[in-house]
N, C-alpha and C positions, 0 to 999 in steps of 0.2 A: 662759864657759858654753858649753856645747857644745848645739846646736839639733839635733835628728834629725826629719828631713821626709819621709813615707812616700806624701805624695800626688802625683798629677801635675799641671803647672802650667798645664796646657790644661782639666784636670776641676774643677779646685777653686785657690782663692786662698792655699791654705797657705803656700805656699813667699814667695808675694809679701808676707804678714803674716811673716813669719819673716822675710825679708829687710831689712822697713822697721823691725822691734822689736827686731833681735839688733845689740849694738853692734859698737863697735871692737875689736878683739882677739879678738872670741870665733870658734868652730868652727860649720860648719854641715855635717851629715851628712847627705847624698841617701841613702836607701834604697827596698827596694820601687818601686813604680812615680814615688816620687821622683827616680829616677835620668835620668830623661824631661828634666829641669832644669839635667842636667852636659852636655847634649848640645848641637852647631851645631844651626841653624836653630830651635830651638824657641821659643816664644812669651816664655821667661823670659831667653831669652839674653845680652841686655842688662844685663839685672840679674843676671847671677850675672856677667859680667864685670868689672861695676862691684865687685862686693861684692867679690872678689879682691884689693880697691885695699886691704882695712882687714881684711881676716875670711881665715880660710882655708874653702876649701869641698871638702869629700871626697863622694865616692861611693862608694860598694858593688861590687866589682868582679864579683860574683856573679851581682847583679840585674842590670847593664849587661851582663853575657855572657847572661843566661836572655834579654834583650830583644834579642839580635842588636846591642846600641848601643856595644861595645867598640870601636869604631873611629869614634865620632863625639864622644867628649867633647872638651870645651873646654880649648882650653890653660890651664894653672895649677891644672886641679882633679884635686886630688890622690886617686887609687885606692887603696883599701881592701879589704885580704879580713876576715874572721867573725872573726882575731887580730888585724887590725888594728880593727876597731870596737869592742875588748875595750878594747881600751888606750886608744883615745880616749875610753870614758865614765872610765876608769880616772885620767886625767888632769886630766880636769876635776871639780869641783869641783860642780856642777852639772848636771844636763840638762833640757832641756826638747824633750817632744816634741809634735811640732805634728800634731795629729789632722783 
């Protein structure tokens, strides 16, 4: 299943529900001000480096360039452009977006 996370993890608890509901295996997509989440220092850091161990976790590479954050994401988490987000819902099977 592929998760797409549009809030920020400092504003709202989306990304922390989506992190402890989304299993093994599946995709987790930062977008929008969810991209605040693929970033060092932020309040979710921890938990997206853990989630890395079982889940793949992509961002937006769009929204991290309009936020100035293209040079602070975290190792492992894989960049995405508008073709690449195409294909990730393309491929799963599912999605589920965390409002």
């Amino acid at each position: 299943m592929l998760h797409i996370v549009n809030k920020s993890p400092s504003e709202r608890n989306t990304l922390d529900s989506c992190l402890r509901m989304s299993g093994k295996g599946s995709a987790v997509l930062l977008i929008e001000d969810g991209v605040y989440g693929a970033t060092k220092g932020n309040i979710a850091e921890g938990k997206i480096k853990e989630a890395l161990k079982d889940r793949s976790v992509y961002a937006l590479w769009p929204d991290l360039e309009a936020r100035g954050m293209q040079d602070a994401v975290i190792e492992g988490v894989k960049l995405v452009d508008y073709g690449g987000f195409v294909d990730l819902v393309a491929e799963h099977n599912n999605a589920q977006s965390w409002l």
